[in-house]
C-alpha positions in Angstrom: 0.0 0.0 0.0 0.8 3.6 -0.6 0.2 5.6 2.2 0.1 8.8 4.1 0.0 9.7 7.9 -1.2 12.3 9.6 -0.6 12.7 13.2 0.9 15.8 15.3 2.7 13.5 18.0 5.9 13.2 16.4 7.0 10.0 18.2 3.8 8.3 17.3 3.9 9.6 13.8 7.2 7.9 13.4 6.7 4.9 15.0 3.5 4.3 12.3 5.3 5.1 9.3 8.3 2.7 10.7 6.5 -0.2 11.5 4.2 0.3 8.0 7.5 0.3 6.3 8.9 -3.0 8.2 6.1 -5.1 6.7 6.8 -3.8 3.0 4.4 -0.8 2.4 5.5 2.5 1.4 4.6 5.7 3.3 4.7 8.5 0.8 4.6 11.2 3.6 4.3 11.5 7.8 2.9 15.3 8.5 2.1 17.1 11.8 -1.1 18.8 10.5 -4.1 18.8 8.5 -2.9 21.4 5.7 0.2 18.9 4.8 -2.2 16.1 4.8 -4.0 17.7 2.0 -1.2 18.6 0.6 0.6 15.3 0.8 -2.2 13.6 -0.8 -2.9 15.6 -3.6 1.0 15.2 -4.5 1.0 11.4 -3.9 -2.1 10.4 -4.4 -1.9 7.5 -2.1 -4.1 4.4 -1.5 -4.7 5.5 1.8 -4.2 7.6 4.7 -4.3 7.9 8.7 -5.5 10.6 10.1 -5.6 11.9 13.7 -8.9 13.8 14.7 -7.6 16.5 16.4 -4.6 18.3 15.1 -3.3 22.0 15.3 -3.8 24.9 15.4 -7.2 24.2 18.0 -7.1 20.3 18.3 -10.5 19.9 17.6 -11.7 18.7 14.4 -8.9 19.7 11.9 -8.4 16.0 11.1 -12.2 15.2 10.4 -12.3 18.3 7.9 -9.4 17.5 6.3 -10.7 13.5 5.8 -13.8 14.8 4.4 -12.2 16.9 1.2 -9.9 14.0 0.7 -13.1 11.9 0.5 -14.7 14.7 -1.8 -11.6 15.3 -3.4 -10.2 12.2 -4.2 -12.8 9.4 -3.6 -10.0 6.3 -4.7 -8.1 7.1 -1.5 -9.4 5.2 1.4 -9.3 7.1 4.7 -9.0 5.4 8.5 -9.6 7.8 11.3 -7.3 7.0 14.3 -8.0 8.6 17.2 -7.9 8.3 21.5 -11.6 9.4 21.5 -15.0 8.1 20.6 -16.8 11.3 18.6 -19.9 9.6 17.3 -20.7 13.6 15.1 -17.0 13.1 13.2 -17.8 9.2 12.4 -21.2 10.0 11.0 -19.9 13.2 9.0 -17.8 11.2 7.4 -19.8 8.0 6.5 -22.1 10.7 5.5 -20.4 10.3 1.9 -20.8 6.8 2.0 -19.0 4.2 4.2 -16.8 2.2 1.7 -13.2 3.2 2.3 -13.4 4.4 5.6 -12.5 3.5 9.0 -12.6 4.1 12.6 -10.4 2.7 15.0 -9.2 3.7 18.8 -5.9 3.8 19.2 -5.8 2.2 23.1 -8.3 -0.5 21.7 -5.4 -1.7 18.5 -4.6 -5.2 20.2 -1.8 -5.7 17.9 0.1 -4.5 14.7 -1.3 -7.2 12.2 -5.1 -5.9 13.7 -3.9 -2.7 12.0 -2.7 -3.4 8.7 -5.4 -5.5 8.2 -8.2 -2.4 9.2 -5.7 -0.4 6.8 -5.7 -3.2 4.0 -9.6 -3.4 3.6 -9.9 0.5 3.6 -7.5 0.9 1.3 -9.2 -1.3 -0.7 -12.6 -0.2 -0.5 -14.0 -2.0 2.8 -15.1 -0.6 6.0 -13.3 -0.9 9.2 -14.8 0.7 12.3 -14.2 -0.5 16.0 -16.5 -2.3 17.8 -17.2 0.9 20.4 -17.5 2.9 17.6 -19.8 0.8 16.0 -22.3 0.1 19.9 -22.2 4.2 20.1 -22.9 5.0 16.6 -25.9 2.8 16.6 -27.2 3.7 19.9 -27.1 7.6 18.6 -29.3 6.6 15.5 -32.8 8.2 15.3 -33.3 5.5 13.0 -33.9 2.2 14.6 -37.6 1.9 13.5 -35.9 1.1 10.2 -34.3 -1.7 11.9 -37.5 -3.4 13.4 -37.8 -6.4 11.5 -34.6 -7.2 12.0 -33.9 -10.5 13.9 -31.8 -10.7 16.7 -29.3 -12.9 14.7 -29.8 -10.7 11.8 -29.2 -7.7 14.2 -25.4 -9.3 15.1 -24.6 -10.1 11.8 -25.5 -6.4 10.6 -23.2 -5.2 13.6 -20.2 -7.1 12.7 -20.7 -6.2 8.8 -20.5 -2.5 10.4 -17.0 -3.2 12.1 -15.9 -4.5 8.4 -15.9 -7.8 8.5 -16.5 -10.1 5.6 -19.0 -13.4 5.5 -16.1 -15.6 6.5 -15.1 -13.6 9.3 -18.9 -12.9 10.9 -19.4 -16.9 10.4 -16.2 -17.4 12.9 -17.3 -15.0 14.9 -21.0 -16.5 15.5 -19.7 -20.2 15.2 -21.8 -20.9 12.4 -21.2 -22.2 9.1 -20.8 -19.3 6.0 -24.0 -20.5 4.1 -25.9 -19.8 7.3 -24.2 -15.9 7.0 -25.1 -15.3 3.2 -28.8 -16.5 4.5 -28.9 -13.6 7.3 -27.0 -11.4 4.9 -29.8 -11.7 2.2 -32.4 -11.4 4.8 -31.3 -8.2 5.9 -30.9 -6.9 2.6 -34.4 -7.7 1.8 -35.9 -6.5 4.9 -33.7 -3.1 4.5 -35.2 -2.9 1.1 -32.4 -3.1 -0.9 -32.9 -5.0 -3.8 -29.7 -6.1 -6.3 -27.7 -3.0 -8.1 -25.3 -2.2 -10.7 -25.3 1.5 -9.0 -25.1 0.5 -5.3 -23.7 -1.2 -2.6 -26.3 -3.1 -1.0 -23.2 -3.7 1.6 -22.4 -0.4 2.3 -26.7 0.7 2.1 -27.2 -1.8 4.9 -24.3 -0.3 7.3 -25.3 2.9 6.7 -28.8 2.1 7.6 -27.7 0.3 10.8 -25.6 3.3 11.8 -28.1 5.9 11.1 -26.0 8.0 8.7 -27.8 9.9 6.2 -28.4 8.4 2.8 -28.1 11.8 0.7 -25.2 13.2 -0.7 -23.1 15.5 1.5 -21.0 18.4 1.5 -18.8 20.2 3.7 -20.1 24.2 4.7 -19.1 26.8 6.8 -18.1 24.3 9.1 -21.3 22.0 8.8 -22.4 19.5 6.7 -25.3 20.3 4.1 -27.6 17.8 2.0 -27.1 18.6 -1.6 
């Protein structure tokens, strides 16, 4: 993977790009802020990029602004949010655009290296990989759950665990049960969700969104504030 890193703790900034460039990938750039971020990928044009929430100058939402032109910007570059804090507003800006390509992950909650290339791989390439915290919060701040009714209680994990990124495989191991029984829940979700087979869409991607409350429109970034367009 090509990638970029933005974080403005200098040791932790390092320490990413080094151990990304141990197991074979190539980090195009490591800045300190959210201008070079934009910057960096505009020049590189990488297959994805880290980003910290809260950089200078006011450590608030620098990061989160910056994600969101990348994703306006330049849609084929994959973004993963990595941050110390659970902001359920920054998540759902984001997914906002749509949820493929984008993660979410704590940094205290990263068991182990390989947990984190692999999150990075399946952004980069298109998936979704959001923590599991992220995930419980984001759903519980959904206005949405009525949509969600029909929903089994199996069919209610296995729509939580496609939120967190995981593929039919991976839920099946999870729920100790066999993959067949996963494409069944899978395709009873979709139906119930009302989203029918499309050459335009990602019924994937529809159904997270859905279970995470994030609007369905379009998006884009405004004086600070996102506005349906």
């Amino acid at each position: 993977m090509r990638i970029v890193i933005a974080e403005d703790a200098a040791v932790l900034r390092e320490l990413l790009a080094q151990m990304l460039i141990e197991r074979g990938h190539e980090v195009c750039a490591a800045v300190p802020d959210a201008d070079a971020l934009i910057a960096a990928v505009a020049e590189h044009r990488p297959d994805v990029t880290v980003v910290d929430i809260r950089m200078p100058p006011t450590h608030t939402d620098e990061g989160l602004r910056a994600a969101i032109d990348i994703r306006r910007e330049h849609p084929g570059t994959g973004v993963l949010l990595f941050s110390q804090y659970i902001e359920t507003k920054y998540a759902t800006r984001l997914l906002a655009a749509g949820s493929a390509g984008v993660g979410y992950l704590l940094k205290d909650r990263v068991a182990n290296v390989a947990e984190f290339t692999d999150a990075l791989s399946r952004v980069a390439a298109g998936g979704t990989a959001l923590d599991a915290e992220v995930v419980t919060q984001l759903a519980g701040a959904s206005r949405r759950g009525g949509d969600l009714e029909s929903l089994t209680a199996r069919e209610r994990d296995v729509l939580a665990l496609m939120a967190e990124g995981r593929t039919n495989a991976a839920i099946a191991q999870a729920l100790v049960v066999s993959a067949g029984t996963v494409e069944k829940h899978v395709a009873a979700i979709f139906g119930k969700l009302g989203l029918p087979a499309s050459e335009d869409a990602n019924r994937r991607v529809l159904a997270v969104l859905r279970y995470l409350g994030s609007w369905t429109a379009p998006v884009r970034w405004s004086s600070g504030r996102i506005c349906r367009t």
